[in-house]
C-alpha positions as protocol buffer text, in pm:
chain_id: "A"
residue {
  index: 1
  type: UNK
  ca { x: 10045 y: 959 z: 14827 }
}
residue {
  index: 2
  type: UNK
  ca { x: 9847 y: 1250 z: 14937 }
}
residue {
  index: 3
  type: UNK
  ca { x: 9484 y: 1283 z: 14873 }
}
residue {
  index: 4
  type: UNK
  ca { x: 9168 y: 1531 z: 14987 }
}
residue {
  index: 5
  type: UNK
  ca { x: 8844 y: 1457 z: 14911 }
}
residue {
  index: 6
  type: UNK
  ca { x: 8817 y: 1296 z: 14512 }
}
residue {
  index: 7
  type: UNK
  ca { x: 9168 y: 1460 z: 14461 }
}
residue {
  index: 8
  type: UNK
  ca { x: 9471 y: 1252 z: 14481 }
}
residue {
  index: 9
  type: UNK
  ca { x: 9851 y: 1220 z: 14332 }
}
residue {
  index: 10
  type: UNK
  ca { x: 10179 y: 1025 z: 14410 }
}
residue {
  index: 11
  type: UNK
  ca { x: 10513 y: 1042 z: 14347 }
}
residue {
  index: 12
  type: UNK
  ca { x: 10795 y: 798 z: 14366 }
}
residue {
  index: 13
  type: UNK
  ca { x: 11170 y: 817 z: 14269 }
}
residue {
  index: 14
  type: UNK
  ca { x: 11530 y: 654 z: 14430 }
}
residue {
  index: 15
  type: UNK
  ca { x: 11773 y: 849 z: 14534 }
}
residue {
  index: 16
  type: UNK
  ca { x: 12099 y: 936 z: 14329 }
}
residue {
  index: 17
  type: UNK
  ca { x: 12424 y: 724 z: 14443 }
}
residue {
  index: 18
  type: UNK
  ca { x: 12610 y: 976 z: 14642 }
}
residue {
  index: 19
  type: UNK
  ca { x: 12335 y: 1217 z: 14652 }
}
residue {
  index: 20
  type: UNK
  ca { x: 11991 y: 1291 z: 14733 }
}
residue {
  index: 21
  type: UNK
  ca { x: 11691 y: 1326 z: 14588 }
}
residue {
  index: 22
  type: UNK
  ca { x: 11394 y: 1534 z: 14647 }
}
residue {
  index: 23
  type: UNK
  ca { x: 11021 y: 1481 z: 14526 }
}
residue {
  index: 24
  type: UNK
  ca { x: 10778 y: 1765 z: 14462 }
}
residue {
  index: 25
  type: UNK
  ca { x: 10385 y: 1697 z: 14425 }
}
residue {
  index: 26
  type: UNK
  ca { x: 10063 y: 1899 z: 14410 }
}
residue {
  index: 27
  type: UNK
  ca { x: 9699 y: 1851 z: 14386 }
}
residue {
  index: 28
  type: UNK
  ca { x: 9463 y: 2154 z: 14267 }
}
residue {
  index: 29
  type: UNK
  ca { x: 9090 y: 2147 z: 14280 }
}
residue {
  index: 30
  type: UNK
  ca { x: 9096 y: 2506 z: 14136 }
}
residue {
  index: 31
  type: UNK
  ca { x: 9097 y: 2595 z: 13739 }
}
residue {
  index: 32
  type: UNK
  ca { x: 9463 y: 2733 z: 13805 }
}
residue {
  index: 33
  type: UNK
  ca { x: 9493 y: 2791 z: 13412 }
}
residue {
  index: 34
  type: UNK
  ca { x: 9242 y: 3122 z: 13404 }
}
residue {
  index: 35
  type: UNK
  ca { x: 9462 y: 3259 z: 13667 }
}
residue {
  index: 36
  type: UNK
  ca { x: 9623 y: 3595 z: 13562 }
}
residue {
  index: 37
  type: UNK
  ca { x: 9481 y: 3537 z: 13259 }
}
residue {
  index: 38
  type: UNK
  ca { x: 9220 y: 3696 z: 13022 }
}
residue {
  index: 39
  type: UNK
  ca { x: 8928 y: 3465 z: 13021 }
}
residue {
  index: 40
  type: UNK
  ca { x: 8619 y: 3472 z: 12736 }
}
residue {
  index: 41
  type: UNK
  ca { x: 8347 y: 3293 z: 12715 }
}
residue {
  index: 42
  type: UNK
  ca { x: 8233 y: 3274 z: 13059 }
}
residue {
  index: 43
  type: UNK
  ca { x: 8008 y: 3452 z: 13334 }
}
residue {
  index: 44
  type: UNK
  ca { x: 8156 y: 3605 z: 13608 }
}
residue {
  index: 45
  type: UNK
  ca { x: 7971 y: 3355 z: 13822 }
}
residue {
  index: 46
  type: UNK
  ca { x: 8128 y: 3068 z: 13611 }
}
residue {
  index: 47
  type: UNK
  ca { x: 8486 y: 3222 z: 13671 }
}
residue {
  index: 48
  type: UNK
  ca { x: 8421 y: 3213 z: 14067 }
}
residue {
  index: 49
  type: UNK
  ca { x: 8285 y: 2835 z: 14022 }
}
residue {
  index: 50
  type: UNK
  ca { x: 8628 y: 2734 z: 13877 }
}
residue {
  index: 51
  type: UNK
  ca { x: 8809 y: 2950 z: 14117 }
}
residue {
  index: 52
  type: UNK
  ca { x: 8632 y: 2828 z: 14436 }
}
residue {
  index: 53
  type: UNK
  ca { x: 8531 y: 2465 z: 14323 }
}
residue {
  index: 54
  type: UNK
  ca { x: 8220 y: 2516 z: 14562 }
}
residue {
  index: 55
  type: UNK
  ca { x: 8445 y: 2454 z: 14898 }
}
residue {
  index: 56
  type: UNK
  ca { x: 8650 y: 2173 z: 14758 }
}
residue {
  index: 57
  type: UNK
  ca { x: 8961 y: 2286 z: 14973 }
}
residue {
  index: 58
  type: UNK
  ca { x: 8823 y: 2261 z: 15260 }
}
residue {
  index: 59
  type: UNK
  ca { x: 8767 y: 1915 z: 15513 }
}
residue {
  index: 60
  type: UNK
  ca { x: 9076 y: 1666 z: 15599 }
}
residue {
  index: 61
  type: UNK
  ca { x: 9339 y: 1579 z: 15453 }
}
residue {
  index: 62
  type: UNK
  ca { x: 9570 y: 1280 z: 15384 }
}
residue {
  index: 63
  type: UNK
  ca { x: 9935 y: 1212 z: 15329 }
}
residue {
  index: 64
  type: UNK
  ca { x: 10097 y: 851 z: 15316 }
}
residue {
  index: 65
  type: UNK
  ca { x: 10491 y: 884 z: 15313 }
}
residue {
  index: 66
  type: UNK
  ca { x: 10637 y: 527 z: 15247 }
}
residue {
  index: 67
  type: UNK
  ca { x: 11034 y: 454 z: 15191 }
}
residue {
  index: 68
  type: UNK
  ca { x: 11193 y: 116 z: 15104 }
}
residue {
  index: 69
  type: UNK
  ca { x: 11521 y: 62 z: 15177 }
}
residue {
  index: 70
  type: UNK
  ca { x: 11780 y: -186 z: 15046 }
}
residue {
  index: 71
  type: UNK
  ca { x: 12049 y: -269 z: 15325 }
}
residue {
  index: 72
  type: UNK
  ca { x: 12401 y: -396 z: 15197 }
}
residue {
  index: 73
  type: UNK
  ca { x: 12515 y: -743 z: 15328 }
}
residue {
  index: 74
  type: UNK
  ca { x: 12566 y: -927 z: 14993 }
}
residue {
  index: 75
  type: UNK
  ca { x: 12932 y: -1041 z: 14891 }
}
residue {
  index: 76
  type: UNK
  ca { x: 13176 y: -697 z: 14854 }
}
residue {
  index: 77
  type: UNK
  ca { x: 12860 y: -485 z: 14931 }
}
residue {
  index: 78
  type: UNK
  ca { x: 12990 y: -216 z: 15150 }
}
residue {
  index: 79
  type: UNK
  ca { x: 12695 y: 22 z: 15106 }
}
residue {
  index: 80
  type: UNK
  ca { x: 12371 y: 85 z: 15379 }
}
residue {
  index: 81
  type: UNK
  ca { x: 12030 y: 222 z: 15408 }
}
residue {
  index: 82
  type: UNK
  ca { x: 12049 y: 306 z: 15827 }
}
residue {
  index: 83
  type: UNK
  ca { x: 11947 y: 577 z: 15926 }
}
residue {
  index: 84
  type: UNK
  ca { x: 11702 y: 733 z: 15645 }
}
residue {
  index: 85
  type: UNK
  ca { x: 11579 y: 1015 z: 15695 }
}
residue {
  index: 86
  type: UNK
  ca { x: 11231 y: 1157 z: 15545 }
}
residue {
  index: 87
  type: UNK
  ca { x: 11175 y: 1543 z: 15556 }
}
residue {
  index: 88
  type: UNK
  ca { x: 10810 y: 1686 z: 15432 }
}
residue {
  index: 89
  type: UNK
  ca { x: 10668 y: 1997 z: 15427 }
}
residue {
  index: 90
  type: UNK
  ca { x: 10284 y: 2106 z: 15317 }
}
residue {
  index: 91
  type: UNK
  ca { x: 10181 y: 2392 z: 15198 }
}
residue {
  index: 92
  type: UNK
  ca { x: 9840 y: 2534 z: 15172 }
}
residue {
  index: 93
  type: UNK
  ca { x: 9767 y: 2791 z: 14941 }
}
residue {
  index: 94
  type: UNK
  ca { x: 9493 y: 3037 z: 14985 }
}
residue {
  index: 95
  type: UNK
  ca { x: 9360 y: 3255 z: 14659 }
}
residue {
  index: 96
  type: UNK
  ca { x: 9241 y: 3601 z: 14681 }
}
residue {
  index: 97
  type: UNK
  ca { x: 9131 y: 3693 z: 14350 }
}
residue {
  index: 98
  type: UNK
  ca { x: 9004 y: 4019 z: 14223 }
}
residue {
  index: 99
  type: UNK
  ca { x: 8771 y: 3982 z: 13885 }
}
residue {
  index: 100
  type: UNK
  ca { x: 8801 y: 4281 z: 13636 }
}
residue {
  index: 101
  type: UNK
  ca { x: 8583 y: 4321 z: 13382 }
}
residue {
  index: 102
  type: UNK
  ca { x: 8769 y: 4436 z: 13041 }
}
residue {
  index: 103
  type: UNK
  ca { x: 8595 y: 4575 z: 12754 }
}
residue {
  index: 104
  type: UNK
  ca { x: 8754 y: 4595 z: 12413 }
}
């Protein structure tokens, strides 16, 4: 689970037999949809408000990484859990927008 502020997602999923598996989340507090895009029918102070979301980026953050693991040990089992390993990696994206006016 990761969460800042209001904003929060999770993700869960097993790994493949004889494989692994990776997990990919993201939260946005920005209106990422009127990026690179023409947008009508707003101000160019309403475009910054959905760009910016009035400093919602900034203050702490939280991640919670949890992994349950199923060691073998039953009758003909011959598979194991040791040694899991849990790799994570945050990234924090900054935007630096330019707004353009365009007249038809």
């Amino acid at each position: 689970m990761f969460s800042h502020n209001e904003f929060e997602n999770s993700s869960s999923g097993q790994n493949q037999a004889q494989g692994s598996a990776s997990h990919e989340m993201q939260i946005e507090w920005v209106n990422s949809s009127i990026i690179a895009t023409t947008v009508t029918g707003m101000s160019e102070g309403e475009i910054i408000d959905q760009l910016e979301s009035n400093g919602m980026g900034m203050g702490d953050y939280s991640i919670d990484i949890t992994v349950d693991v199923t060691s073998g040990g039953g009758f003909q089992c011959t598979h194991s859990d040791d040694g899991e390993e849990v790799n994570y990696e945050i990234v924090v994206w900054v935007l630096d927008y330019t707004i353009v006016a365009v007249t038809e």
